[in-house]
C-alpha positions, 0 to 999 in steps of 0.5 A, spaced: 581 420 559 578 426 564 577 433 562 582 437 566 577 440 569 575 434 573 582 433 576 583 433 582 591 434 582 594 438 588 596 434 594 592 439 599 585 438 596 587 431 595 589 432 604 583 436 605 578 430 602 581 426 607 582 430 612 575 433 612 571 429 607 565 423 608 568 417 606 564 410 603 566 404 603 564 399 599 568 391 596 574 393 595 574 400 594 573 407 599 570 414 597 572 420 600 567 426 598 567 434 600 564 439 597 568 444 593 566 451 591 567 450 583 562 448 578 565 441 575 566 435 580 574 434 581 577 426 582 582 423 584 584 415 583 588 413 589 592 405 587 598 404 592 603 399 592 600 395 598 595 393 592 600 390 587 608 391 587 607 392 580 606 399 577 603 396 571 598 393 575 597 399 579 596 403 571 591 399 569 587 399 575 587 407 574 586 407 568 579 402 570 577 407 575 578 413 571 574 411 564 568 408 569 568 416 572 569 419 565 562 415 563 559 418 569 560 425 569 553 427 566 550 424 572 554 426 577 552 432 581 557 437 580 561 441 586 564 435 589 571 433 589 571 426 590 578 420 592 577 413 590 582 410 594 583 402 591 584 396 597 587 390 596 583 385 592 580 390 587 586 387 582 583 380 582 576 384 579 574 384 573 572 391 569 565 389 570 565 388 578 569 393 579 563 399 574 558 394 580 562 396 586 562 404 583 555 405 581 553 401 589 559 407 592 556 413 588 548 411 590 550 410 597 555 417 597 548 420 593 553 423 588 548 422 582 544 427 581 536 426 583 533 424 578 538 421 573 540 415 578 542 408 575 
């Protein structure tokens, strides 16, 4: 589970994300960054219904993402509040592809801090 503190929960962040953010593409998943005037980095996990009808479908590709954020955190540069948002497909991949794809999206969006890339 990710700490509170790296949640990002309010529809008007997550719209301002989008609305004003720098987005990446990457497979089957899209990352949406800004900077945010806080310490820590905020994340939001976006699954819908055009990935999979199935809500335990749509659960588990969530629960994917957010553990393979949460092993991030030390690495991550801290201040931003980042969307990932999952196109269809990312259903059929496995947790190792998918950890792939996030690592290729968050070198590309320059989210590691420097020095400690993977």
């Amino acid at each position: 589970m990710l700490p509170k503190v790296n949640r990002l929960k309010k529809k008007k962040d997550i719209e301002r994300v989008f609305k004003n953010g720098k987005g990446f593409k990457e497979d089957f998943l899209i990352l949406k960054t800004i900077k945010n005037d806080l310490k820590d980095s905020r994340f939001a996990f976006i699954v819908s219904q055009k990935v999979s009808k199935k809500a335990t479908v749509r659960n588990k590709i969530r629960r994917r993402l957010r553990e393979l954020v949460r092993r991030h955190p030390p690495t991550t540069r801290s201040g931003m509040d980042i969307v990932l948002v999952a196109v269809p497909g990312l259903e059929e991949k496995d947790f190792w592809e998918v950890e792939e794809t996030i690592n290729k999206l968050f070198a590309k969006a320059k989210i590691y801090n420097h020095g400690n890339n993977n």
